[in-house]
N, C-alpha and C positions, 0 to 999 in steps of 0.2 A: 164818330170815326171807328171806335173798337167796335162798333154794329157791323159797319160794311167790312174793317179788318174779318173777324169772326165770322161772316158770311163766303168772303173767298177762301179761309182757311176749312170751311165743311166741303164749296162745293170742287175745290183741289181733292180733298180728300177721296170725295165722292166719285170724281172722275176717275182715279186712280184704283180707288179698291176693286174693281169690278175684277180687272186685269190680275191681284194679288190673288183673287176669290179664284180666279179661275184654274190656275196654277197651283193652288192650295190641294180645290176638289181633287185634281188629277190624280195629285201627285200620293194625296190618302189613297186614291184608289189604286196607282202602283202598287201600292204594299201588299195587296191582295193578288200579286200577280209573282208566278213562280220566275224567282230569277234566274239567269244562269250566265257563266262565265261568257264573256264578250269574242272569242275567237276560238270557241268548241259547237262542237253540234251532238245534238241528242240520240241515244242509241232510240229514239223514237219515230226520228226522219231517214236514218239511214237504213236501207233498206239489208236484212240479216243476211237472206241468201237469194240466190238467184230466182229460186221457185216463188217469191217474195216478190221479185221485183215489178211494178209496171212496166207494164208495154211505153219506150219513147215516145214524147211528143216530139214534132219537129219543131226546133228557136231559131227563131231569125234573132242575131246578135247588134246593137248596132253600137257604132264610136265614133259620136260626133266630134269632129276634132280642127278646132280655130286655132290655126296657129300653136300648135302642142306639139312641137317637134320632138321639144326636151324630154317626152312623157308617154306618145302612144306609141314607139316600138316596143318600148319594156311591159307595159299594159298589154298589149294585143299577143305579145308570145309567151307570157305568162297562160293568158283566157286559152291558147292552145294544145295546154297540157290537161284540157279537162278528160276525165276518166268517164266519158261519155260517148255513143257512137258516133263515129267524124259523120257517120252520111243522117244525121239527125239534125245538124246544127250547122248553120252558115254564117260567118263572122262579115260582115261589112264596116268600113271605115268611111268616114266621112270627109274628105279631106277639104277643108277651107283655110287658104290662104298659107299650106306648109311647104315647105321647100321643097327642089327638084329632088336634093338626096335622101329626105327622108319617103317619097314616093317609091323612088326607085329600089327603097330597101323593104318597105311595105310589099312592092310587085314581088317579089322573091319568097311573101309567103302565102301559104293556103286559107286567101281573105278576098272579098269582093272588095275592090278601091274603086272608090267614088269621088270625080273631081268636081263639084259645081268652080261656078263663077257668081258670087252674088254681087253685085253694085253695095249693098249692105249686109252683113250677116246676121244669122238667129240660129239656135240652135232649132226654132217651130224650125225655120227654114230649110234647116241641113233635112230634117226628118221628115218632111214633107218630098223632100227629093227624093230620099231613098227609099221612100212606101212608094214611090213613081217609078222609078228607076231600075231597081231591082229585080219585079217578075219578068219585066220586058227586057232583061240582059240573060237570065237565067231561060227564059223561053228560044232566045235567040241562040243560046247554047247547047239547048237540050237538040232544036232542028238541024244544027251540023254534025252532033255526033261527040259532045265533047263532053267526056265520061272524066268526073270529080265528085268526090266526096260532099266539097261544099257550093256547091250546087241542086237545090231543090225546087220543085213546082210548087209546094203548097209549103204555107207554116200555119203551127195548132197558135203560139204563141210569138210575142216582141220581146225581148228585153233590152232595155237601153241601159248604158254606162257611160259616160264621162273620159275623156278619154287619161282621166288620171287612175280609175278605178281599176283597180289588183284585184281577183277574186282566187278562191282554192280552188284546187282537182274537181272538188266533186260539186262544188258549185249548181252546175246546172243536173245532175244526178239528182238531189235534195229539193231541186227547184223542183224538175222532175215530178217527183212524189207529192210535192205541194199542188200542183197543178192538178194531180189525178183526185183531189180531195173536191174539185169542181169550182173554184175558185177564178173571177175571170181578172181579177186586180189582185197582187201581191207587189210590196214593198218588203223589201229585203232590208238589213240591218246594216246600213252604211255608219263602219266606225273611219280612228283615225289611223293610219300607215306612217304617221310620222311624229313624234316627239320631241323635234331638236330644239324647240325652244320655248319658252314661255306664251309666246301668239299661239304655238301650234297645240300646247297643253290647254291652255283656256276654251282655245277655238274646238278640238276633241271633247272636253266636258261639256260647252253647249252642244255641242251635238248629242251627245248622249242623254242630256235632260231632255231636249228636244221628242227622243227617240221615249224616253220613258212618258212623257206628258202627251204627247200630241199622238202618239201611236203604241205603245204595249198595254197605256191606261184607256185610251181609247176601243182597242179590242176588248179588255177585260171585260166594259158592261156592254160589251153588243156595238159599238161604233167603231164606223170605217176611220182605220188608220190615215192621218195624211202622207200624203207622198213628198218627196225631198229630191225628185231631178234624178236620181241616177240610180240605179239597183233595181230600177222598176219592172214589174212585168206585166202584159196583157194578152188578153185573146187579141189573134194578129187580126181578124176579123174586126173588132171595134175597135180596135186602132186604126186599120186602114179608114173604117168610116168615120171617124174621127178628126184625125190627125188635118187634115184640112181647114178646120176653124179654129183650129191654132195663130192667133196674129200677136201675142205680147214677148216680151223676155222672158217672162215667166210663165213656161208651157207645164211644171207640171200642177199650179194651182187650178189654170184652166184646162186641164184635165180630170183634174180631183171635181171641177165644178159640175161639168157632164157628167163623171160618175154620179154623182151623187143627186143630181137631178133627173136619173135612171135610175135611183137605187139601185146602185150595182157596189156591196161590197167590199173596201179595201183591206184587204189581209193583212198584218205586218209579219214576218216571219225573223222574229228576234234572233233564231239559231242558225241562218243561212249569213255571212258577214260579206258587203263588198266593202276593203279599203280604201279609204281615201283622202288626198292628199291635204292636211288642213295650212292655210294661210301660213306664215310664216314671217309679212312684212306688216309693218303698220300701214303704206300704202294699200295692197292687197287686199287688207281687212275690213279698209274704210270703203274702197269700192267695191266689194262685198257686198256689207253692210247698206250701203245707197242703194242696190240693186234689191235688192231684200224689199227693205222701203218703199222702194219704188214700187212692187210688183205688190206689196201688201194692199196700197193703197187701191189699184188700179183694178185686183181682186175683189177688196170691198164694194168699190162702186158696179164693177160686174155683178157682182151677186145678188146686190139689194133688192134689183127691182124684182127677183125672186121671190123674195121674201113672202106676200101676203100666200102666193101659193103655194111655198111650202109649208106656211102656218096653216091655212086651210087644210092640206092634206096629210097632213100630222109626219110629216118629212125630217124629224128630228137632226140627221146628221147633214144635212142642207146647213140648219137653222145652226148649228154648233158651230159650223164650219164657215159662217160667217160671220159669227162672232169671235172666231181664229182670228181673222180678219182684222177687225177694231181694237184686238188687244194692243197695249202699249210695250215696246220692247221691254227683255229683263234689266238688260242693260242700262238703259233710259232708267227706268222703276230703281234700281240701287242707288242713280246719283241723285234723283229727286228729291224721293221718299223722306232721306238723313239733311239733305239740304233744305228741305222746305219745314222739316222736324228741329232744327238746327234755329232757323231762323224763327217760329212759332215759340220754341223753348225762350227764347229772349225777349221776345214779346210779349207772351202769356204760357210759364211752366205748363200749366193743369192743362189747356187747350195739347201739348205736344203729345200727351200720352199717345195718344190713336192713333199720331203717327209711328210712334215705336212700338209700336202694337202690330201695325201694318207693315213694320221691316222685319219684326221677327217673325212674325207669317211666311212672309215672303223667303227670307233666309235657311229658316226651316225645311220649306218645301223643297225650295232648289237644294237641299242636302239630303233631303230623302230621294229626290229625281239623279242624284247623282248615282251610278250603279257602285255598288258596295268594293268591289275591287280597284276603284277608282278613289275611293274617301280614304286620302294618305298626307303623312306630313309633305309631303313633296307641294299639295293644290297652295297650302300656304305662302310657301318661296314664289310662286307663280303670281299670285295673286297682284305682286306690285307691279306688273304690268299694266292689271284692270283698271285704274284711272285714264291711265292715256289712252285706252280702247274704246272707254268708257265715253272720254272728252271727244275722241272722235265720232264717236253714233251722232251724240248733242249737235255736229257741226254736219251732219247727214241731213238735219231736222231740216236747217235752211233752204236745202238742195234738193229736199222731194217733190218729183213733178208727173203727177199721177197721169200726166198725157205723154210721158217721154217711155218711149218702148224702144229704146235704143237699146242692142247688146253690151252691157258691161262685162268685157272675158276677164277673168281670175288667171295670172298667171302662175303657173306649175311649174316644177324643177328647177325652182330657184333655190 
């Protein structure tokens, strides 16, 4: 009996470490990466003087927006104070399923409004519309004579936003000069807009480990950052061609997988910030969280059968990027690790070591991935949250269904 004990107690371990290892590497190789405060920008990117500056690209803007009434007026006339040329940039909205009053107060500003009708929504879908939609409104415009700033023929660049996503002034000025660097993928530094509660505190420091692991440590040795859904930007060109083979909930993992199956580059640009609004209910966090799951899994399976020809063609950030993929959540990993250490310790002391070996690796890391102006007595008070966030992932586990690409929407402005 203590044979086959001792046999599950390595190959749990085994299955697990992989996930801690991986988290670990990154997160050492943050350290090597210059930091900087979460809501400044560098006298590097912004451009000194005029004779300095690049020539505009043209952005297509877009804001997908399901049922976000509470949240894209204040979004969308914020993004219009940007200190940018108005006849450079065309802001479109996505409207699914929002009210007549919130349309009618959208029509009153200088933005293209777009109403589908879908029998189901996606955010693929809203986006899909509007790479359809848009030059054939704007063309139909241009033939009557109807002179606007935002209104244009061609765009150099997409960026997509969320329709809870706040950005600064200079936003697209910064982006701007990121772009002139030749870049056709950039991820911008989505932090958090709100801290009223302990979900929304916890839920902003996963995002910001996130942001150090998966993408600032990832650029530091040469690997394309992953993408996170909103902040994103691309050449409007491979997007248009693109954006069509978009079919999951989770458009920007199959997005990241064409990139990276074109070796094309993801930039992350730590110093450009879009805000954004973090969960704030236990419900919210849990459907979240399933949705997350759900998309990880259905990611994996996408990608695999890639595999032999990325290993053939020595496709490194392919091959990383689907091992993204199989990691076991952090969340999951804190309640395991102490619980299955917990139980090992009463069974056979000597056998627990490796796994308290394996929590303080792990602990470790997600403290070095936290950004340093963020490591305060405050994460402590917070932290009694993390059991019932925690308990709720565990109850996600039962309810992943790698063939369910149904939209789970996050509600905002609650």
């Amino acid at each position: 009996m203590w044979t086959t004990i001792h046999t599950i107690d390595w190959l749990l371990w085994i299955f697990m470490a992989p996930s801690v290892i991986y988290v670990a590497f990154y997160a050492f190789v943050s350290l090597f990466s210059k930091r900087s405060p979460l809501t400044t920008h560098p006298s590097d990117l912004r451009p000194q003087t005029l004779d300095l500056r690049p020539q505009p690209f043209s952005f297509l803007i877009l804001f997908p927006a399901y049922k976000e009434d509470a949240v894209i007026l204040h979004s969308v006339k914020q993004f219009l104070n940007q200190c940018y040329p108005q006849e450079c940039y065309q802001v479109a909205v996505i409207s699914d399923h929002m009210t007549d009053e919130t349309n009618d107060q959208l029509r009153q500003l200088p933005i293209t409004l777009l109403q589908p009708s879908f029998e189901k929504s996606s955010k693929a879908k809203a986006l899909q519309y509007a790479i359809k939609k848009i030059p054939t409104l704007n063309s139909q415009r241009h033939r009557v004579g109807e002179q606007s700033s935002g209104i244009l023929s061609t765009f150099n660049y997409i960026v997509i936003l969320d329709a809870d996503n706040v950005v600064l002034p200079d936003f697209l000025e910064l982006l701007n000069t990121v772009c002139h660097q030749g870049y056709q993928a950039i991820q911008c530094h989505r932090c958090a807009k709100n801290s009223n509660n302990d979900i929304a505190v916890l839920d902003g420091i996963s995002e910001e480990i996130n942001n150090t692991i998966f993408r600032k440590a990832h650029n530091t040795i040469g690997l394309s950052s992953a993408l996170i859904g909103s902040g994103m930007c691309f050449t409007y060109d491979w997007f248009k061609q693109h954006v069509e083979e978009l079919s999951s909930a989770v458009e920007d993992r199959e997005l990241e997988s064409m990139l990276l199956q074109e070796r094309i580059f993801v930039k992350y640009e730590n110093h450009i910030p879009v805000f954004d609004e973090k969960v704030t209910n236990h419900d919210n966090f849990e459907r979240q969280r399933l949705r997350w799951l759900n998309g990880q899994l259905q990611t994996l399976f996408l990608m695999l059968p890639n595999i032999p020809h990325a290993i053939a063609t020595g496709n490194i950030n392919y091959i990383d990027k689907t091992i993204q993929q199989a990691l076991i959540p952090r969340s999951i990993l804190l309640v395991l690790i102490p619980f299955l250490g917990l139980i090992i310790l009463l069974l056979a002391p000597a056998w627990s070591v490796k796994w308290w070996g394996l929590l303080l690796v792990l602990c470790l890391s997600l403290y070095i991935a936290i950004p340093a102006q963020m490591r305060n007595k405050m994460i402590l008070g917070k932290l009694a949250s993390f059991p019932k966030l925690a308990f709720r992932m565990l109850k996600n586990l039962f309810h992943i269904n790698k063939n369910n690409k149904d939209f789970l929407h996050t509600k905002h402005g609650e």
